[in-house]
C-alpha positions in Angstrom: -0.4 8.2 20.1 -3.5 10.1 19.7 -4.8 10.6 16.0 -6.3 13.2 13.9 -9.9 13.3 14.2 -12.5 15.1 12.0 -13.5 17.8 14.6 -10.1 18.7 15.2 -9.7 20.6 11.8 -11.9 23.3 13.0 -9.6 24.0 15.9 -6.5 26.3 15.7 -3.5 24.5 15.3 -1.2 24.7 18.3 2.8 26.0 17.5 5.5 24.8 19.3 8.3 26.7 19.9 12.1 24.8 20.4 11.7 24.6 24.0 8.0 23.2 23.7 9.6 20.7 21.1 12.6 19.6 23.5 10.6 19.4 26.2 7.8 17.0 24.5 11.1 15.2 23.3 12.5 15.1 26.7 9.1 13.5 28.1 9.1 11.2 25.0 12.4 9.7 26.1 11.1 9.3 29.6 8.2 10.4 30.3 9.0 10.8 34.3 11.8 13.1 33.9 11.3 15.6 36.6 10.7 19.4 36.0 14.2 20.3 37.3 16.0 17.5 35.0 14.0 18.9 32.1 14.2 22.8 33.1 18.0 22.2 33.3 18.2 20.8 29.6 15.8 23.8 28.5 17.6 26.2 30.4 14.2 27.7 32.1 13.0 27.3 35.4 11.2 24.4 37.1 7.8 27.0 36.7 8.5 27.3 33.8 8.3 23.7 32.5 5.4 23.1 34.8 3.8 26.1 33.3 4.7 24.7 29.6 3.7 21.3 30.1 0.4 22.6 31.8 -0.2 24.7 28.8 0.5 21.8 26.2 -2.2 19.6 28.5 -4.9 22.5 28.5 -4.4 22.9 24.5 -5.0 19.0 24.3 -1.6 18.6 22.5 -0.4 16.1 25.7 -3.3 14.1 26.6 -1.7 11.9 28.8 1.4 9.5 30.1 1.2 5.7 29.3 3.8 2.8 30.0 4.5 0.6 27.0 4.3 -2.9 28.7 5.5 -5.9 27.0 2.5 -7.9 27.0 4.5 -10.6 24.9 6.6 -11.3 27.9 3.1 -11.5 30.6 2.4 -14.5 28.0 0.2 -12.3 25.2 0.2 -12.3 21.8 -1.3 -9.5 19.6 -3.3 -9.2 16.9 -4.8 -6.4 14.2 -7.7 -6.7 13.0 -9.0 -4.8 9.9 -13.0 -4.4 9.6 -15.5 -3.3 6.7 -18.3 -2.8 7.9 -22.5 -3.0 6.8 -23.7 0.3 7.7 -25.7 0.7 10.4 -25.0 3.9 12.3 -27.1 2.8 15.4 -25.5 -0.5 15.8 -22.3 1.6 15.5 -22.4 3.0 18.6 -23.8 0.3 20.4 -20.8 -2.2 18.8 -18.1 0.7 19.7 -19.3 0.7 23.3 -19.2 -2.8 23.6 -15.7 -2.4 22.5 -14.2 0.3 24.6 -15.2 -2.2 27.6 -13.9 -5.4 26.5 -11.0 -6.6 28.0 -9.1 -8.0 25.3 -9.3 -5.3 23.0 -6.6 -2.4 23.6 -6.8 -0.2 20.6 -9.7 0.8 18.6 -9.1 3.7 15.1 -12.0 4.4 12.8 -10.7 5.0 9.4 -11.8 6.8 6.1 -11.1 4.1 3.0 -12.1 0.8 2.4 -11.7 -0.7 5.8 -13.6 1.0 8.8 -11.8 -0.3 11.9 -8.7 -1.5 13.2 -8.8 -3.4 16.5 -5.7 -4.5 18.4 -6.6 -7.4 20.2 -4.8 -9.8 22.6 -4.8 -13.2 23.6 -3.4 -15.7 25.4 -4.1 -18.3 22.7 -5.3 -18.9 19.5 -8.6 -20.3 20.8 -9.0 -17.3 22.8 -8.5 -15.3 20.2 -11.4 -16.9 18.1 -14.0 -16.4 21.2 -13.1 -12.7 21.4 -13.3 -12.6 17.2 -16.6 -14.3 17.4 -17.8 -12.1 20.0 -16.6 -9.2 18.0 -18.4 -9.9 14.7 -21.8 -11.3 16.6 -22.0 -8.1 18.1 -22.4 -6.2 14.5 -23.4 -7.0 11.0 -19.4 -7.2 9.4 -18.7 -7.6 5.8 -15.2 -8.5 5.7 -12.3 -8.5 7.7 -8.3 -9.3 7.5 -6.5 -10.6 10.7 -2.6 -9.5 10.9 0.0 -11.3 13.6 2.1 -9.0 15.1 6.1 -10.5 14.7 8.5 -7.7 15.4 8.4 -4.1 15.6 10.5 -2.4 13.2 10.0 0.9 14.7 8.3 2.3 17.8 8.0 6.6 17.9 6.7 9.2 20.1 8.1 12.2 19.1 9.5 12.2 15.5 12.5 13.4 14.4 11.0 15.7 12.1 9.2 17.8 14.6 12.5 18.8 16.0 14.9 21.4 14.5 17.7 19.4 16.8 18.9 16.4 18.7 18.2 15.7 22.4 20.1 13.5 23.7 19.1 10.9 26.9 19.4 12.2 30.3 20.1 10.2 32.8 18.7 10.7 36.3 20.0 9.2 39.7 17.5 8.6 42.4 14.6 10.7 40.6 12.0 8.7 40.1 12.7 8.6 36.2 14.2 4.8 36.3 16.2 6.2 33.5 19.5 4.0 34.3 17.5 1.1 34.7 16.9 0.6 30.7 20.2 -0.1 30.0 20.2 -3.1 32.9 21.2 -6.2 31.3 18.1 -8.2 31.0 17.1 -10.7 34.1 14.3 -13.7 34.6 11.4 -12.1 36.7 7.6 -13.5 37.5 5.5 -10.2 37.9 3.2 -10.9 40.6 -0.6 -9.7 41.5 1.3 -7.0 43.3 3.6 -6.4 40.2 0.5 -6.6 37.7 -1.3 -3.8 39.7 1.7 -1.1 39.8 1.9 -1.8 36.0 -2.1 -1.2 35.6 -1.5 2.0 37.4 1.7 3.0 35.5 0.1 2.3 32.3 -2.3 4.9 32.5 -0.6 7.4 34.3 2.9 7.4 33.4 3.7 10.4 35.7 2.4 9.3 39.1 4.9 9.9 42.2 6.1 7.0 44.0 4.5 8.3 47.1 1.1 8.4 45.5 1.7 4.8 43.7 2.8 3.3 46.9 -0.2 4.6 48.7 -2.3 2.8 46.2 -1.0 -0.8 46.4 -0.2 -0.7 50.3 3.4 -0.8 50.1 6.3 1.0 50.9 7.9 3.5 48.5 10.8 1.7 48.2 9.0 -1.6 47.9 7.3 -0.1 44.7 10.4 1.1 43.4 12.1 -2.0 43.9 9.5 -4.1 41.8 9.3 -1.4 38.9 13.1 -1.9 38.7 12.9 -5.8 38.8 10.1 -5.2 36.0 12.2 -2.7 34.0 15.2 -5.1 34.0 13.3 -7.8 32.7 11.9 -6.2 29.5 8.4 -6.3 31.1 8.1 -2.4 31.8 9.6 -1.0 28.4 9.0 2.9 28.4 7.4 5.8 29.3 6.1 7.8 27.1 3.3 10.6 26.5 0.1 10.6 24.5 0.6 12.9 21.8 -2.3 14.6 19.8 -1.5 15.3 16.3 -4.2 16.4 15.3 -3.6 19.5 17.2 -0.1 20.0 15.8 -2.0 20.1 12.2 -0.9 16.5 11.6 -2.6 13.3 9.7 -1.9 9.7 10.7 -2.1 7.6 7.7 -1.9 3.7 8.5 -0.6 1.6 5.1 -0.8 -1.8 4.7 2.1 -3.5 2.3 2.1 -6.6 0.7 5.5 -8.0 -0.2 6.9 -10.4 -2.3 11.1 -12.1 -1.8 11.2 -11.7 1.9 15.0 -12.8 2.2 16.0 -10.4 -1.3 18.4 -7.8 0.3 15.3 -5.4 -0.8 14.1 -6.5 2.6 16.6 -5.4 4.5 17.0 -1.9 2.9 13.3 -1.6 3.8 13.5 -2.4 7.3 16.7 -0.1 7.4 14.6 2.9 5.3 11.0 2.4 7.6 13.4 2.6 10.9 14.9 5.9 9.5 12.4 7.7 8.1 11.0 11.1 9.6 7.3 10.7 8.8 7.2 6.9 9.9 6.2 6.9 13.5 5.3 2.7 14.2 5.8 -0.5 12.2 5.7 -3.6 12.5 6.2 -7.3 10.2 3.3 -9.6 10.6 1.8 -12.3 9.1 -1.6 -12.3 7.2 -2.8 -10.9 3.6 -0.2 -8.3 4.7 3.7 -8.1 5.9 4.2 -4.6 7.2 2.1 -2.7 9.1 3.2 0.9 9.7 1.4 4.5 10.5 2.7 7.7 8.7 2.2 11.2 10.2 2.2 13.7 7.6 1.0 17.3 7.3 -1.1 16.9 4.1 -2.5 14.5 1.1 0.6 15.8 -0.8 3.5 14.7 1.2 1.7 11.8 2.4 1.8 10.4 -1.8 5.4 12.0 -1.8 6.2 9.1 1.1 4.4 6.6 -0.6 6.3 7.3 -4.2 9.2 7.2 -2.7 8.6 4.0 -1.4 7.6 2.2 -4.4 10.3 3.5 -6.2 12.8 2.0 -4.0 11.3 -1.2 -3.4 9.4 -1.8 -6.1 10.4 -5.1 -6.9 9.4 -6.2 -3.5 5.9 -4.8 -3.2 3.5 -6.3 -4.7 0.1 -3.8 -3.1 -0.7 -1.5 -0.2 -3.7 -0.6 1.1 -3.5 3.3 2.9 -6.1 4.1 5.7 -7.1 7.7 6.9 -7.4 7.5 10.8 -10.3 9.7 11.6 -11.2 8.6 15.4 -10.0 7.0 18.0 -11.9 5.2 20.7 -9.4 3.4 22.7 -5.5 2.9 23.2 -4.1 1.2 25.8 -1.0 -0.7 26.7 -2.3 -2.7 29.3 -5.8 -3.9 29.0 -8.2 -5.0 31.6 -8.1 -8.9 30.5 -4.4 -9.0 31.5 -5.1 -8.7 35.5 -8.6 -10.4 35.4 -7.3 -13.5 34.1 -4.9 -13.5 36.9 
């Protein structure tokens, strides 16, 4: 996910037709579906896709292809961490630098509201994770700051349902590259090793790379490569692949809220769970643990229908909120799903 950021509002929105929408859909769902698989969905040519696809990347509304790796299951857990910040523009930059090239830290978002930052931070323990929070605030002069524990994600969305005037259904490919039929493997006991860390570093920033030009990178044999990426698939380590999609330049906003929630096991809870997983504008959330319970980011097209969601929330579930705390993303420095610390510590 790529958010809206200040300079983008002087840009010219880019429109999507339908096929530009099932195609981003198409790439959401897998995002190594070849050209033909997609141009036969779309009913255009393989050109024509590339040609699509190549337009979407020039007009900055694809940025890129990531792998969602499930860093729980390499033995990481992961952590948000909220900042307010003294200000100190210089110190800024230097601090945000510092950032982008530690290891442990895969996500940075600058915000307009209260809180400046949110960091997403992993670690293999909770000691770690106090070093790299102690490194963190040394490095600038912090006010405050609220640590959340990622528990379970309620929802995980590239392409909402709203951007789409229909369904697309999953295609499944046979010997294409896409691994498609592998997610639906029953779930097996695998080690990753160095080898298996490396293909993932490479996935996980290029989602899209052939198997010929992967294999040619690690030193093995296509097959070999493909073989691992299966193994890695069927063991919930290799979750997705998905595209980086800028909002921003599809005239969206990406509001992050914060909830704090009273009566956990009241059947409220569960119609929550049920309402975040279902509705259009909610594109990621998660339950932690900290001052707050559910993290979640809202794409939205203006200030109006982002207050429309939130009304609608705490009307339904307002004997189970007790406060939320809304964040306007503004930046974006860093988002990863497989940070450096993950093969260095190996």
């Amino acid at each position: 996910m790529k958010v809206l950021e200040k300079t983008e509002f002087q840009k010219e929105h880019v429109r999507l037709d339908l096929r530009d929408k099932k195609i981003i859909k198409l790439l959401s769902l897998n995002a190594r579906f070849p050209l033909t698989l997609i141009a036969k969905h779309v009913r255009l040519t393989r050109d024509a896709v590339k040609y699509r696809i190549e337009r979407l990347e020039q007009n900055e509304v694809l940025t890129g292809y990531l792998s969602l790796v499930n860093l729980k299951k390499l033995g990481w857990s992961s952590y948000h961490v909220f900042l307010e910040l003294h200000a100190n523009p210089e110190k800024e930059v230097e601090w945000v630098g510092f950032l982008k090239k530690h290891g442990n830290v895969n996500a940075i978002l600058k915000y307009s509201g209260k809180l400046d930052y949110e960091l997403a931070i992993i670690s293999r323990d909770f000691q770690e994770f106090d070093k790299v929070l102690q490194e963190i605030t040394q490095k600038y002069p912090v006010k405050d700051y609220e640590i959340l524990i990622l528990l379970e994600t309620l929802k995980s969305s590239t392409f909402p349902e709203k951007l789409l005037d229909e369904k697309v259904h999953l295609i499944e490919g046979k010997h294409d590259g896409s691994f498609a039929r592998d997610f639906s493997h029953a779930s097996i006991a695998y080690e990753p090793d160095k080898k298996d860390l490396r293909i993932l570093r490479i996935l996980a920033e290029d989602a899209r790379i052939q198997l010929v030009g992967l294999a040619g990178k690690i030193g093995l044999s296509q097959d070999a490569v493909a073989y691992r990426i299966k193994k890695m698939i069927h063991s919930r380590i290799l979750l997705e692949f998905r595209p980086v999609i800028n909002f921003s330049r599809l005239g969206f906003y990406v509001y992050t809220v914060l909830l704090r929630l009273e009566n956990l096991m009241d059947e409220s809870w569960e119609g929550m769970k049920s309402f975040i997983k279902n509705h259009p504008n909610i594109l990621w959330a998660v339950k932690t643990i900290g001052k707050w319970n559910i993290l979640f980011y809202v794409i939205t097209q203006n200030e109006e229908e982002f207050h429309a969601t939130m009304a609608e929330f705490k009307k339904r579930f307002a004997a189970i909120i007790k406060s939320y705390e809304a964040l306007l993303a503004s930046e974006e420095y860093k988002y990863t799903y497989f940070p450096e610390a993950v093969t260095s510590s190996r």
